[in-house]
NUKE-504674 format. One record per residue (C-alpha): x, y, z; residue in three letters; chain. Coordinates in steps of 0.05 Angstrom, whole numbers, plus 5000, padded with zeros to 4 digits. Each point is the difference from the previous one (the first is absolute). Last residue first. Example, Ala and Ser with C-alpha at 12.3 -4.5 7.8 and 13.67 -1.06 7.14 Angstrom:
- c1; c2; c3; numi; pati
- 5273; 4979; 5143; SER; A
- 4973; 4931; 5013; ALA; A
This chain:
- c1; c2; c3; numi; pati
- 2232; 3991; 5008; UNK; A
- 4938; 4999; 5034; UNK; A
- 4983; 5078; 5008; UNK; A
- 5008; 5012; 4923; UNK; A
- 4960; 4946; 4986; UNK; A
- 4944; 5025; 5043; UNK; A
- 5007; 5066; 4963; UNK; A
- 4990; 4972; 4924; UNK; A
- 4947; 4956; 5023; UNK; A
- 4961; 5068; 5027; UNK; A
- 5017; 5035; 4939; UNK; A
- 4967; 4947; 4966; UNK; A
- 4934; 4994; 5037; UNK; A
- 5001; 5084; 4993; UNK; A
- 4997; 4986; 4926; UNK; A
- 4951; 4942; 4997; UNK; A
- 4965; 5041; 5045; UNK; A
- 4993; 5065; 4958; UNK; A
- 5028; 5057; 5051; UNK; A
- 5055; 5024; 4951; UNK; A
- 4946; 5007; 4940; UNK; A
- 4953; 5027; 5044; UNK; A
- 5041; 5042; 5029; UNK; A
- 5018; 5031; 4926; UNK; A
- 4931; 5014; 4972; UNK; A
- 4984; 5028; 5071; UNK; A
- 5054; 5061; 4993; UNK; A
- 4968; 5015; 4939; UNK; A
- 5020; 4977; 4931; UNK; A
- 4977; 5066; 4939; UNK; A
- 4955; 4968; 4940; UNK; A
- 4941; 4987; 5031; UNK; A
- 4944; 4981; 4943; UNK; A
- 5015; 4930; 5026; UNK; A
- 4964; 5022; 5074; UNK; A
- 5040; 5003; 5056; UNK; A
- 4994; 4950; 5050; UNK; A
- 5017; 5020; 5076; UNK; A
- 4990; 5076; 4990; UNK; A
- 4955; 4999; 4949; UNK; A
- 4953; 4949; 5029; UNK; A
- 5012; 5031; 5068; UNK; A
- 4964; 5064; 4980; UNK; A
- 4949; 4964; 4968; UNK; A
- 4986; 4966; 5063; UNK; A
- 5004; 5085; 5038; UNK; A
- 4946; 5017; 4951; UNK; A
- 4953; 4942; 5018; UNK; A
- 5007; 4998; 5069; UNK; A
- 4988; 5074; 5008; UNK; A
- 4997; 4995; 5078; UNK; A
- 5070; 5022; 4999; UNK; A
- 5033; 4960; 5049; UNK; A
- 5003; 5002; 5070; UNK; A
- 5060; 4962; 5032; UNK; A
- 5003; 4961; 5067; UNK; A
- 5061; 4951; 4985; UNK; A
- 4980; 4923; 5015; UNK; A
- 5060; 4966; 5019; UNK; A
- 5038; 4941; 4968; UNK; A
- 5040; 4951; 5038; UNK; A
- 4967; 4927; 4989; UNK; A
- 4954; 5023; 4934; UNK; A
- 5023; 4940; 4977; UNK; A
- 4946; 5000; 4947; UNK; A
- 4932; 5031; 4983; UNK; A
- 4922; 4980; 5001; UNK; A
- 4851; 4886; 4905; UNK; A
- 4968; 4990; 4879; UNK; A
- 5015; 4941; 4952; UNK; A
- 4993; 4945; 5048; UNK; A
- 4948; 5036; 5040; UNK; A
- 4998; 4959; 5070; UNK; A
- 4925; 5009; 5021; UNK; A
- 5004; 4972; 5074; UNK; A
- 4951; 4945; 5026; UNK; A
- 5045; 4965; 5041; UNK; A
- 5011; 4946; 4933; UNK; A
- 5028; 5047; 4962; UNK; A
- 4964; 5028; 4932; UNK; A
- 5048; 5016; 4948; UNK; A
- 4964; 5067; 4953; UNK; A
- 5024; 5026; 4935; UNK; A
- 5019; 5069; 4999; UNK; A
- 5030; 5052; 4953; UNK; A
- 5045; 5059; 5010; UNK; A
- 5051; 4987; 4950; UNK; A
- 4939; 4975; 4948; UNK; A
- 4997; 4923; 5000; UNK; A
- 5026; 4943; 4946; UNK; A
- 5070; 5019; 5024; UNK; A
- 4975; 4966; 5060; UNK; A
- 5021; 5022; 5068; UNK; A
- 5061; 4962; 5030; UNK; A
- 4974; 4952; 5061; UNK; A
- 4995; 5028; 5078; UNK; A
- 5006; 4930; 5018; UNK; A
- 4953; 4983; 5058; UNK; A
- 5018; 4964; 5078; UNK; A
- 4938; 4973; 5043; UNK; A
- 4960; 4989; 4940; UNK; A
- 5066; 4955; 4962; UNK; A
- 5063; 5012; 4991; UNK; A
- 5051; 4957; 5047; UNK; A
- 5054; 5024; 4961; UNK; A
- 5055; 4937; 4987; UNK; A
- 4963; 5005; 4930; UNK; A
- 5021; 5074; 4989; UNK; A
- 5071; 4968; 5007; UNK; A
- 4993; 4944; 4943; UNK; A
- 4972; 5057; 4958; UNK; A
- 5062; 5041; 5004; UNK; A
- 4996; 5070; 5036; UNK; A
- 5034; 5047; 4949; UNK; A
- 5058; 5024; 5035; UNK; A
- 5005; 5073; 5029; UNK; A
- 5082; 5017; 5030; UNK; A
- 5033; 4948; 4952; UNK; A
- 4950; 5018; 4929; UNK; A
- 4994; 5073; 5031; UNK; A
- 5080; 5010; 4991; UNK; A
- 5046; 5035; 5060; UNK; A
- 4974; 4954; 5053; UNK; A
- 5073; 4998; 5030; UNK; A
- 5016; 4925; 4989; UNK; A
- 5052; 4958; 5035; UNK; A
- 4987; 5018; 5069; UNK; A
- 4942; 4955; 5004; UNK; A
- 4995; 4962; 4929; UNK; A
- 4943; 5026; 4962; UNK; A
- 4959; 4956; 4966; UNK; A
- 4983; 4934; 4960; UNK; A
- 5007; 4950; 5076; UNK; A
- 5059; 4961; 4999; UNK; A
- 4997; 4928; 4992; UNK; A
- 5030; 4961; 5061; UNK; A
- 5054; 4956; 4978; UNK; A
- 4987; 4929; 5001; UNK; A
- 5059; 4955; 5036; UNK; A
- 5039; 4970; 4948; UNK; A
- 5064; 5033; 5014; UNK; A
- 5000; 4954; 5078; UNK; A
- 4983; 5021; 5060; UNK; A
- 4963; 5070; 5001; UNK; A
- 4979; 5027; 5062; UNK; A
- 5068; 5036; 5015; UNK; A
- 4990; 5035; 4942; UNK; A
- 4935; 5028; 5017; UNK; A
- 5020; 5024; 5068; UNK; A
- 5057; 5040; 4965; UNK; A
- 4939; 5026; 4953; UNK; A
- 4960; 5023; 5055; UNK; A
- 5043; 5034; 5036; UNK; A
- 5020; 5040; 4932; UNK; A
- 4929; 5013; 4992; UNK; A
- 4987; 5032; 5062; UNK; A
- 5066; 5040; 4995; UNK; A
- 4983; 5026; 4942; UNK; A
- 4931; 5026; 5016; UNK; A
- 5032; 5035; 5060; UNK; A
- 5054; 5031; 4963; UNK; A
- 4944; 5015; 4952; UNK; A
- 4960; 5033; 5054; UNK; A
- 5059; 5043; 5028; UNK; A
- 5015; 5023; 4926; UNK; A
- 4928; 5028; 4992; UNK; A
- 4994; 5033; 5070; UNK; A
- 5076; 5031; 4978; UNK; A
- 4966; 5018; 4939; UNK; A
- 4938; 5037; 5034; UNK; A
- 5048; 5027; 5043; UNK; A
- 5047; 5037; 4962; UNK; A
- 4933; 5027; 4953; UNK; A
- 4965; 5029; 5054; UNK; A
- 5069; 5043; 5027; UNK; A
- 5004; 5018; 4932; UNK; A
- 4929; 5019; 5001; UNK; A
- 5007; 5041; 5060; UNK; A
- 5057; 5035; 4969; UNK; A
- 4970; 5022; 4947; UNK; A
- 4946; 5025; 5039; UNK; A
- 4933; 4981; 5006; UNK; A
- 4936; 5024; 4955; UNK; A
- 4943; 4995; 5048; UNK; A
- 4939; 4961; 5042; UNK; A
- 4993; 4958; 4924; UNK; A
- 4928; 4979; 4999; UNK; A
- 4983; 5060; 4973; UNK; A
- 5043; 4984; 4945; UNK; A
- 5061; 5042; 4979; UNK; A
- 4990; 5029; 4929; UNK; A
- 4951; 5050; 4994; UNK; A
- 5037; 5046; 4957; UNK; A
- 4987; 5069; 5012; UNK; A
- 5054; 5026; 4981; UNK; A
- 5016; 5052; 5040; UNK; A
- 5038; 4949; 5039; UNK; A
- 5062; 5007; 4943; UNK; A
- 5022; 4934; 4977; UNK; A
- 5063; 4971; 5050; UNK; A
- 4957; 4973; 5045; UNK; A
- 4970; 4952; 4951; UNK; A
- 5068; 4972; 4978; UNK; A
- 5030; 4986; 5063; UNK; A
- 4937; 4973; 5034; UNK; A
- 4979; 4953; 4951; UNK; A
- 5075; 4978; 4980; UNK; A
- 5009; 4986; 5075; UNK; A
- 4928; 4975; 5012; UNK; A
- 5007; 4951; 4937; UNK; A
- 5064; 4977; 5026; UNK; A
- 4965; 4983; 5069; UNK; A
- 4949; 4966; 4964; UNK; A
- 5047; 4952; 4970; UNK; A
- 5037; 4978; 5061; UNK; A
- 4933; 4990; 5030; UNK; A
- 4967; 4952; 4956; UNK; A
- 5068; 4967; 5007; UNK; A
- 4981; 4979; 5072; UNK; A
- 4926; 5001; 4995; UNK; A
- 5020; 4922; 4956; UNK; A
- 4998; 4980; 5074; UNK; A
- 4927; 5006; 5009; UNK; A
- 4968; 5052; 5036; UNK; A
- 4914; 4982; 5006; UNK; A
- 4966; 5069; 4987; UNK; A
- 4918; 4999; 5038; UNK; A
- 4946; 5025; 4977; UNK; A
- 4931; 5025; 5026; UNK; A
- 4942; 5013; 4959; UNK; A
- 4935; 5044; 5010; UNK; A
- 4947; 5029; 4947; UNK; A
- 4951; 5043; 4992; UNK; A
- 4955; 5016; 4944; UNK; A
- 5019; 4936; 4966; UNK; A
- 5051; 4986; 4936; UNK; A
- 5066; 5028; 5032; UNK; A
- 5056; 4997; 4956; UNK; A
- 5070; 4965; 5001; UNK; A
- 5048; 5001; 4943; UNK; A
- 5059; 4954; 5015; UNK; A
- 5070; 4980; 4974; UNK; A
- 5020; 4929; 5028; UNK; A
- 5072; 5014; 5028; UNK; A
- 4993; 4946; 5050; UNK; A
- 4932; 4963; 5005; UNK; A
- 4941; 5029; 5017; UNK; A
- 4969; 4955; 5048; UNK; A
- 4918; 5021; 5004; UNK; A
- 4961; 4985; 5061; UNK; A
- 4920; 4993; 4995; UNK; A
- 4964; 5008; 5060; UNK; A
- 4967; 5063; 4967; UNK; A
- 5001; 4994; 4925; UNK; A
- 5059; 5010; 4952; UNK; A
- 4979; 5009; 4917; UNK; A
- 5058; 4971; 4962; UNK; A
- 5037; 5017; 4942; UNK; A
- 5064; 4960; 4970; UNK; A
- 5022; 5050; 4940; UNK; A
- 5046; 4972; 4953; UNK; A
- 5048; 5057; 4951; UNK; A
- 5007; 5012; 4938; UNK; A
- 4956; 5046; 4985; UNK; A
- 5029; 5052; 5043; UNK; A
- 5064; 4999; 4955; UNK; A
- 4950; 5052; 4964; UNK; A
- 5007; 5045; 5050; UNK; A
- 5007; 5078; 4977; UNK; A
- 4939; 4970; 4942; UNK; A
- 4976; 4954; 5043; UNK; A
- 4983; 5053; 5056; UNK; A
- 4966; 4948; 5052; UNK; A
- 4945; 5021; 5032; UNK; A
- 4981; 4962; 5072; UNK; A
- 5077; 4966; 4999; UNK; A
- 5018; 5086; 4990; UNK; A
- 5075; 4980; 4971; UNK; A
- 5061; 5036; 5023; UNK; A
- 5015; 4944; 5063; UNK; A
- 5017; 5011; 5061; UNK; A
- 5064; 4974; 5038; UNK; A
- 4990; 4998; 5071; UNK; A
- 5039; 4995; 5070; UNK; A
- 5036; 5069; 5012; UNK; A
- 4950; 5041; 4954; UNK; A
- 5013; 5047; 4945; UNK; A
- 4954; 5022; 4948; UNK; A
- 5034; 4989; 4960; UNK; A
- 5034; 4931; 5003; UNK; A
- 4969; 4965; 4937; UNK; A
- 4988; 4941; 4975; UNK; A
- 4968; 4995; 4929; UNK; A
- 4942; 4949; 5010; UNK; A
- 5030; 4946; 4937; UNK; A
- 5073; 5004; 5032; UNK; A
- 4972; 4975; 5065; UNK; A
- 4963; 4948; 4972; UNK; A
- 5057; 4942; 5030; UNK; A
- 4967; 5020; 5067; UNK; A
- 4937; 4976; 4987; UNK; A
- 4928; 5045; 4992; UNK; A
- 4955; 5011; 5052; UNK; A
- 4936; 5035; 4985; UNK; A
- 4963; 4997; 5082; UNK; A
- 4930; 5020; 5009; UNK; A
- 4968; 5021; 5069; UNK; A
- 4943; 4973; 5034; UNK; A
- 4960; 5029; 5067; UNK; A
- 5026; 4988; 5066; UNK; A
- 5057; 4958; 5032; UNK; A
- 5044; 4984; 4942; UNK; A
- 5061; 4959; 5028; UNK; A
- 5064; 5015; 4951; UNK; A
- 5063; 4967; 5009; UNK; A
- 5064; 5033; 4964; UNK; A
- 5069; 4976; 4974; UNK; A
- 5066; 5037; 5019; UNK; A
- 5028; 5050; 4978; UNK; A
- 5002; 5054; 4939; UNK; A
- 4930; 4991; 4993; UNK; A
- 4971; 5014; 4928; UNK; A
- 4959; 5048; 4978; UNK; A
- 4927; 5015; 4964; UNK; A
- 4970; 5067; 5033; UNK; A
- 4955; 4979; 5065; UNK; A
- 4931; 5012; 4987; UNK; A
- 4943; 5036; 5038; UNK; A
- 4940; 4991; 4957; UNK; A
- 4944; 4980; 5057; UNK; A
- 5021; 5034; 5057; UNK; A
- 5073; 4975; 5035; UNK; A
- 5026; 4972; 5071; UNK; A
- 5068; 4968; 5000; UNK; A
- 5034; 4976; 5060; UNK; A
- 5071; 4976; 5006; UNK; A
- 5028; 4937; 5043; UNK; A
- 5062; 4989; 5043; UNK; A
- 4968; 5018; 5060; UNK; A
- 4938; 4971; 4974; UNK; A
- 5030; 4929; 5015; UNK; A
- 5067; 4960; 4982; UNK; A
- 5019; 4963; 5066; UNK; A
- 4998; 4936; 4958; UNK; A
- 5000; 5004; 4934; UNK; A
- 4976; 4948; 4971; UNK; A
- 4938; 5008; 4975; UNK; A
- 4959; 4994; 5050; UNK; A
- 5061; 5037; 5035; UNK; A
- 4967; 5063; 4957; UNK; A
- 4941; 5013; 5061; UNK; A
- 4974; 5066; 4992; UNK; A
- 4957; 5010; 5059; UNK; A
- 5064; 5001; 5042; UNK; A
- 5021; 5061; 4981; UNK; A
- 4931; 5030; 5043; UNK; A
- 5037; 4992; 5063; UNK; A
- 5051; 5056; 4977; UNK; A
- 4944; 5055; 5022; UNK; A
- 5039; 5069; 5007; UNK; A
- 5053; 4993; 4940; UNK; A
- 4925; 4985; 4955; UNK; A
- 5018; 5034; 4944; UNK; A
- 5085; 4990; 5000; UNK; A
- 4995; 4932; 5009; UNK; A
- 4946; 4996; 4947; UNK; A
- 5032; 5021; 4954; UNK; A
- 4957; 5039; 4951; UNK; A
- 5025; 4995; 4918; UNK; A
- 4943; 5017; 4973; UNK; A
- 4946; 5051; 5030; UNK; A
- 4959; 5006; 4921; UNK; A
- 4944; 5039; 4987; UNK; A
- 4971; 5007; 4927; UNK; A
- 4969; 5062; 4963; UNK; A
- 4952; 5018; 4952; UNK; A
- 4942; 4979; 5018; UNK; A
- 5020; 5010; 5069; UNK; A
- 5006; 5072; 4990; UNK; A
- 5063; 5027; 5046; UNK; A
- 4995; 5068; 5035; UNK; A
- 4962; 4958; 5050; UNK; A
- 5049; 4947; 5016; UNK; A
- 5036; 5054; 5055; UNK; A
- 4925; 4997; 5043; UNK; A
- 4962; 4938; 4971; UNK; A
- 4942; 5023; 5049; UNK; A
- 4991; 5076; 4976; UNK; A
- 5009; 4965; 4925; UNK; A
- 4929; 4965; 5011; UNK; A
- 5003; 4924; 4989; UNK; A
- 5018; 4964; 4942; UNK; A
- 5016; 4938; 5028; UNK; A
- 5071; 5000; 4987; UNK; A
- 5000; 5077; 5026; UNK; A
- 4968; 4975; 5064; UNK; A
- 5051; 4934; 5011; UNK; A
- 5063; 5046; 4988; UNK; A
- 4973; 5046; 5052; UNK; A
- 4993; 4955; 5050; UNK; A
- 5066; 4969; 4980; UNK; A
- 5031; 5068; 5021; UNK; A
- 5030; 5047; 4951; UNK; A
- 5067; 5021; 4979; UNK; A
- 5007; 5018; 4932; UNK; A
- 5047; 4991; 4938; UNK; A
- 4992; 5012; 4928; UNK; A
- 5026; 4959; 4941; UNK; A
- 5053; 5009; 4946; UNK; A
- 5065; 4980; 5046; UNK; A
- 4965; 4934; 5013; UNK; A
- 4994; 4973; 4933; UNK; A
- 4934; 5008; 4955; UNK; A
- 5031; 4955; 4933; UNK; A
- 4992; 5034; 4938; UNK; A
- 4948; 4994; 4946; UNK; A
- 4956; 5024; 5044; UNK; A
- 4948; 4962; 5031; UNK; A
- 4941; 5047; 5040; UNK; A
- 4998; 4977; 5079; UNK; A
- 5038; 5057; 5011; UNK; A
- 5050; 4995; 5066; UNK; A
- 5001; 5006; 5067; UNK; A
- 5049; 4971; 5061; UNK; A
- 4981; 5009; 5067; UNK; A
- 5032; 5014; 5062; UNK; A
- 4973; 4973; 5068; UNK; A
- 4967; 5036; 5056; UNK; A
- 4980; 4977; 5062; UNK; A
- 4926; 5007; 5019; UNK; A
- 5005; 4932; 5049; UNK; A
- 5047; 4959; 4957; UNK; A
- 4967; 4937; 5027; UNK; A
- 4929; 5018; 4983; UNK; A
- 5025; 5014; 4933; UNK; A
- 5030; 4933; 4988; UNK; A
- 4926; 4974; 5018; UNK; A
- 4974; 5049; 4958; UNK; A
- 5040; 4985; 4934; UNK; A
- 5006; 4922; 5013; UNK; A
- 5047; 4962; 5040; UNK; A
- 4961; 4943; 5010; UNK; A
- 5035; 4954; 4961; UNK; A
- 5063; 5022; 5049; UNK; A
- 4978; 4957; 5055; UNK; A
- 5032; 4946; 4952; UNK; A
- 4951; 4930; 5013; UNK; A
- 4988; 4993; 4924; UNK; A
- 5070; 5017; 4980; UNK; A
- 5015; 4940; 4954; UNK; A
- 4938; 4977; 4972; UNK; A
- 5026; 5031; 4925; UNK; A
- 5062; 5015; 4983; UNK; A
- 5020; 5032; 4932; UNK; A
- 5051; 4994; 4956; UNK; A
- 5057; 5038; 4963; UNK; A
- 5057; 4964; 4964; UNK; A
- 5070; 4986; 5020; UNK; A
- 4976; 4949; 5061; UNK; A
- 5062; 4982; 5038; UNK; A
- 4996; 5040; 5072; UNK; A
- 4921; 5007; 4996; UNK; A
- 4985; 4925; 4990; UNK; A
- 5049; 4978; 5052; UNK; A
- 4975; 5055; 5047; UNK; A
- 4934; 4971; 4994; UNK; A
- 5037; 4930; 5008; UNK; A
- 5026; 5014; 5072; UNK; A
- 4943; 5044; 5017; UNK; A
- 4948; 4935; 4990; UNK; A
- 4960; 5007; 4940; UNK; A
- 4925; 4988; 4993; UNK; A
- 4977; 5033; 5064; UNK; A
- 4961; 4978; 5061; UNK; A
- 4973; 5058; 5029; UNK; A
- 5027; 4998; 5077; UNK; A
- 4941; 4992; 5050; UNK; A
């Protein structure tokens, strides 16, 4: 039979839908098919087919390891499995030029869709209507399947907020709030449609380039398998693998907020683009994300940007209409002037506000919310580390299933469009970071700006969040 769970859909998706703070589930997927989607049992079902793999240096830098400074293979997950091991290079085939000592393996970002095209009854052994989202299955999921090491760099999703089942092994989640964005030193380059990285290595933090660093709350969390992670909207991340193999799958859940989200990245791609592909090529500067399938046109991203604001509009019209409905109704509910008026909500007004300041757009749950949270074993607080700790300290929650929730130790956004481009990188990891580093930051000593000094000045969010108020203005009046 059925697993009786602690939350019905309705009031999982409740809990995931209003909950500004990130938590884990616990006793919620225990009759998934998906728990047993380990290494060989996902290999058995890929039958020899190749995947791409992301590597990297498992020795910290002082900056962060993105995408455009690793190398790329394709192997098998036979293959993966034997150089994980430590097995004999002549059975980890394309892994074998690669010392695992030194190196971590990371497929991220795998759709499943798009993996397993020629066996769709396998979507149904992710089962996200649990949660409240019915029809919502590994269709609309992503795989991720790392070595012990493989990280994520720390960013935020542009969209959406993000569930996180861990199927094998345990990974380790730094989260920080979205009102810390000034303290992690956004950045757009590299670039990617639907992230916004930050400058700071979360594993090695460069105080001295950094020192707004300090400043900010890290909420860390060590995810086990069964356990499901919701990473609330515009939560940065750093995600690292902490076993020798691991397994997650993730799905994004679109809210309505998407809607501006998108207005503002389609600026950024237009100043992105425009800027970037006027520097010469012989450059060399790494700046489009392997994640990124190419650098569109000008007028593609015009075309991008008309209809991410007429999406935007068409939703507030909507929004608007709602409310005004429900306000005529209102009035003809009220008898007499000393009827009660409804209090309204501390917020954002729908079609009033255009999420332009983090204080309307991110508020500080109140403590009279948190207590309409059914916490408890079945549902954990992923609470601020102490300042009492190191950054990458631990202090160990035990749940009542017999997980190890780390307190102070546990992958990537609205990803909804992006596609994986198949680059190989210089398999100097180390030279082509510090490459990066003084393209994307340049160092104090620098005293001529580079093209990068000035995008990331236009592309700061609290400047591309105004542009983007500026422009839906315009389109009102």
């Amino acid at each position: 039979g059925e697993d009786v769970k602690p939350f019905t859909p309705e009031k999982t998706k409740e809990i995931v839908m209003s909950l500004q703070q990130p938590a884990v589930f616990c006793n919620m997927v225990g009759n998934w098919p998906a728990l047993h989607w380990n290494v060989k049992y996902i290999s058995a079902m890929l039958e020899g087919k190749t995947i791409q793999f992301r590597l990297g240096l498992k020795t910290v830098d002082l900056v962060p390891q993105f995408e455009t400074s690793c190398s790329y293979v394709e192997a098998t997950l036979e293959e993966f499995l034997a150089w994980s091991c430590g097995q004999p290079s002549c059975l980890s085939g394309p892994f074998s030029c690669y010392d695992y000592s030194k190196y971590w393996a990371y497929a991220d970002y795998k759709y499943i869709a798009r993996i397993f095209e020629d066996k769709p009854e396998i979507f149904q052994d992710v089962r996200w209507s649990d949660f409240g989202f019915p029809g919502r299955s590994g269709k609309e999921s992503t795989l991720w399947i790392g070595s012990e090491g493989a990280n994520t760099p720390c960013h935020l999703d542009c969209y959406g907020c993000n569930l996180v089942l861990q199927v094998q092994g345990r990974k380790r989640w730094h989260l920080f709030p979205p009102g810390d964005t000034s303290f992690l030193y956004p950045t757009r380059i590299p670039y990617e449609e639907s992230s916004i990285f930050s400058k700071v290595n979360i594993a090695n933090p460069d105080l001295k380039r950094f020192p707004e660093f300090r400043n900010s709350t890290a909420h860390v969390v060590t995810l086990s398998p069964g356990q499901v992670l919701l990473v609330p909207r515009h939560w940065w991340h750093y995600v690292e693998s902490i076993d020798p193999v691991t397994v997650s799958i993730n799905s994004w859940i679109e809210l309505d907020a998407d809607h501006e989200a998108r207005v503002e990245e389609a600026i950024t791609r237009m100043l992105v683009c425009a800027i970037k592909s006027a520097e010469n090529p012989s450059d060399g500067d790494l700046w489009l994300n392997p994640t990124e399938i190419e650098a569109t046109s000008h007028e593609i991203n015009l075309q991008y940007l008309n209809k991410a604001v007429s999406a935007y509009l068409k939703c507030q019209e909507t929004s608007v209409s709602g409310q005004a409905r429900s306000s005529s109704t209102g009035a003809k509910q009220r008898t007499n002037a000393s009827c009660k008026r409804k209090r309204r909500e501390v917020g954002c007004e729908p079609g009033s506000c255009t999420l332009l300041t983090q204080e309307c757009d991110f508020p500080t749950p109140k403590a009279e919310d948190l207590q309409k949270i059914p916490f408890g074993p079945h549902l954990i607080q992923v609470l601020p580390q102490s300042h009492k700790t190191s950054m990458m300290g631990a202090v160990a929650v035990e749940s009542d299933s017999g997980d190890l929730l780390h307190e102070n130790e546990g992958e990537h956004f609205g990803k909804l469009q992006c596609k994986r481009k198949g680059l190989l990188m210089s398999n100097d990891c180390e030279t082509a970071a510090h490459q990066m580093d003084s393209d994307c930051s340049p160092c104090t000593s620098q005293t001529a700006l580079s093209t990068n000094d000035l995008l990331d000045c236009l592309v700061n969010p609290c400047v591309i969040s105004l542009v983007a108020q500026l422009l839906l203005e315009r389109m009102r009046v």
